[in-house]
C-alpha positions in Angstrom: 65.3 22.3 -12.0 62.4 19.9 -11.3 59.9 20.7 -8.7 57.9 18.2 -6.5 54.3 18.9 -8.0 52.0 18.9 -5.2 49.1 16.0 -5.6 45.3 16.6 -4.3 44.7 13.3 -2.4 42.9 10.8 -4.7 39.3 11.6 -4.8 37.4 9.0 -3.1 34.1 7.9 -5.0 31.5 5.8 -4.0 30.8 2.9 -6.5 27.0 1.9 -6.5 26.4 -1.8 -6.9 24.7 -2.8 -10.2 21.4 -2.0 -11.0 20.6 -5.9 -10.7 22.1 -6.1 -7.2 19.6 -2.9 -6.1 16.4 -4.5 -7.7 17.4 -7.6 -5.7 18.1 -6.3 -2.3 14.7 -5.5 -1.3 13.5 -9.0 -1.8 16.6 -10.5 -0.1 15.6 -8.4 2.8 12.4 -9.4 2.9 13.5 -13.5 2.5 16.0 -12.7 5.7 13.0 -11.0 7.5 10.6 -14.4 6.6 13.5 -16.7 7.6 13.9 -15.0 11.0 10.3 -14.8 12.3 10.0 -16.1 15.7 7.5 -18.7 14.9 7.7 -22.4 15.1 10.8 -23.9 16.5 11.6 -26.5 18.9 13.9 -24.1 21.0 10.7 -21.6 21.1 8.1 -24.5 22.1 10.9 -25.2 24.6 10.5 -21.7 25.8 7.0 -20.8 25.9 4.9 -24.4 25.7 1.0 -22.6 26.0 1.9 -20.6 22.7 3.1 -23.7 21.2 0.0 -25.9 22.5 -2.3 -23.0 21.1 -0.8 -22.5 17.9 -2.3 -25.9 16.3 -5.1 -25.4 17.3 -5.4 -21.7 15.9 -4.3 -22.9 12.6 -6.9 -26.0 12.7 -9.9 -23.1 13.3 -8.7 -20.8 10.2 -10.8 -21.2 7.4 -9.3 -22.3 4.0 -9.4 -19.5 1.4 -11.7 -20.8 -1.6 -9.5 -19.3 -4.2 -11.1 -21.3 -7.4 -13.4 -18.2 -7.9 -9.7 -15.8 -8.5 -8.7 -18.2 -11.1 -12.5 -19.3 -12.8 -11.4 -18.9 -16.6 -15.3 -17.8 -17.1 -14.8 -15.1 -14.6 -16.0 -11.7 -16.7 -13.6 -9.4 -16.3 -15.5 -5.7 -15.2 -12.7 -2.5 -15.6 -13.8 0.4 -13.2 -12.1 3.2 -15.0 -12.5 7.4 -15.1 -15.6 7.5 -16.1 -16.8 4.1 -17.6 -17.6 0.8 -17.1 -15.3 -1.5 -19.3 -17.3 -5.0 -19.5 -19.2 -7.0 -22.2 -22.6 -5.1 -22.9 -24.2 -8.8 -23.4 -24.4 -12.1 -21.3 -25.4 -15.2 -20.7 -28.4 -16.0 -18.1 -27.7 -18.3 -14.8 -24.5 -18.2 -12.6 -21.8 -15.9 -13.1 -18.5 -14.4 -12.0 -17.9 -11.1 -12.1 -14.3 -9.8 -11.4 -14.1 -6.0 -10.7 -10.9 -4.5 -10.9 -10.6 -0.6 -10.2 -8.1 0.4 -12.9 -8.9 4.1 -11.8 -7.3 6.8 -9.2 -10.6 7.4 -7.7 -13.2 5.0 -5.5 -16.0 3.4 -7.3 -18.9 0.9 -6.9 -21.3 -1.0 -9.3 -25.2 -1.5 -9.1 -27.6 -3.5 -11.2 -30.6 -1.6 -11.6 -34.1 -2.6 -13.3 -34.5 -0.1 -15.7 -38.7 0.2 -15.3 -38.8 -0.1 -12.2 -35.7 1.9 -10.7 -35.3 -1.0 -7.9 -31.3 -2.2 -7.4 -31.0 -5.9 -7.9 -27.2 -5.9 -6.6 -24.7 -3.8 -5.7 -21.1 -4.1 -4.2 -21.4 -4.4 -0.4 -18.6 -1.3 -0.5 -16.8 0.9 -2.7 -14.0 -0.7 -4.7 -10.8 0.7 -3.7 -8.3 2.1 -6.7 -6.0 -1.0 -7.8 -8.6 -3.5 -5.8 -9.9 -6.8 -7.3 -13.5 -8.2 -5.8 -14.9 -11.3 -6.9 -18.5 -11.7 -7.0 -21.2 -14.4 -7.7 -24.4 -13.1 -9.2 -27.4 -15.6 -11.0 -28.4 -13.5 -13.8 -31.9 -13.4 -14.9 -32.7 -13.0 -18.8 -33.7 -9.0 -18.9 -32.2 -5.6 -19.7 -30.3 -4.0 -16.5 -28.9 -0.5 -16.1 -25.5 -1.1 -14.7 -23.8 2.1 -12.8 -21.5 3.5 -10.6 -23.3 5.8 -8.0 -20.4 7.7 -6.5 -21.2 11.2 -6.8 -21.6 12.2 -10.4 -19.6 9.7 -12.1 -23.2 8.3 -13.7 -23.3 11.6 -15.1 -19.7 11.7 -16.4 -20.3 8.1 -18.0 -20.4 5.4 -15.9 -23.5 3.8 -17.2 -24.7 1.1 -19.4 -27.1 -1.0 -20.4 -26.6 -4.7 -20.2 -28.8 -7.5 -22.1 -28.5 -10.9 -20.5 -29.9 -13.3 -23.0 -31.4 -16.9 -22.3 -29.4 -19.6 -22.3 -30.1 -22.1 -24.9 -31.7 -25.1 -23.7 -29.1 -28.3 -24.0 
């Protein structure tokens, strides 16, 4: 004699969408969020005309970023690491372009020092924050500089050098 068997309800499973689909979502999110700002628009000029009379005028004020500095192919690349200065020990007098890039988990900050004397020539207006780039413009004299990172004892742990900058040769 045969028995009905008795069947467990089909287990429900949740099926996660591809691992293409999850890497997407975020950035289709963020495109719906861009698309759905509540700026510009005839219907909101309609509703609220001193915004839209101020806005142009807003944007005419705002400076222009001078980006040509972020993409100078001459820019020297300077690594702020755990515990050294990762840049080219010589260069060439006049303008240049320094691009600091903290490649480190902790803060640091960069000084050009005259070696005799003690005085600092230049130094980063604040520290450089872990993963931040800073651009800077420096005319470099022909001379030896000590170059160093004063945060608390990372000069002792490494974070000094000695940079030649050589005269250029005349044309």
């Amino acid at each position: 004699m045969l028995r009905p068997s008795r069947l467990s309800p089909p287990a429900t499973r949740r099926i996660a969408p591809p691992a293409a689909c999850r890497r997407g979502m975020p950035i289709a999110a963020a495109l719906l969020a861009l698309g759905c700002g509540g700026e510009g628009g005839a219907a909101n000029a309609a509703a609220n005309p001193a915004r839209a009379a101020a806005a142009p005028e807003a944007a005419a004020s705002a400076p222009e970023p001078d980006l040509s500095a972020v993409y100078a192919a001459d820019a020297v690349d300077v690594a702020l690491l755990e515990y050294a200065i990762g840049m080219p020990s010589r260069l060439p007098a006049g303008p240049t372009v320094l691009r600091l890039s903290n490649q480190g988990f902790e803060m640091h900050n960069l000084k050009l020092v005259d070696p005799a004397s003690g005085e600092v020539l230049w130094e980063t207006e604040a520290d450089v924050n872990t993963g931040e780039v800073r651009l800077v413009e420096l005319d470099l004299s022909p001379g030896s500089y000590t170059v160093v990172c004063d945060v608390a004892g990372h000069d002792s742990r490494g974070m000094l050098m000695t940079l030649t900058v050589e005269a250029s040769p005349a044309p």
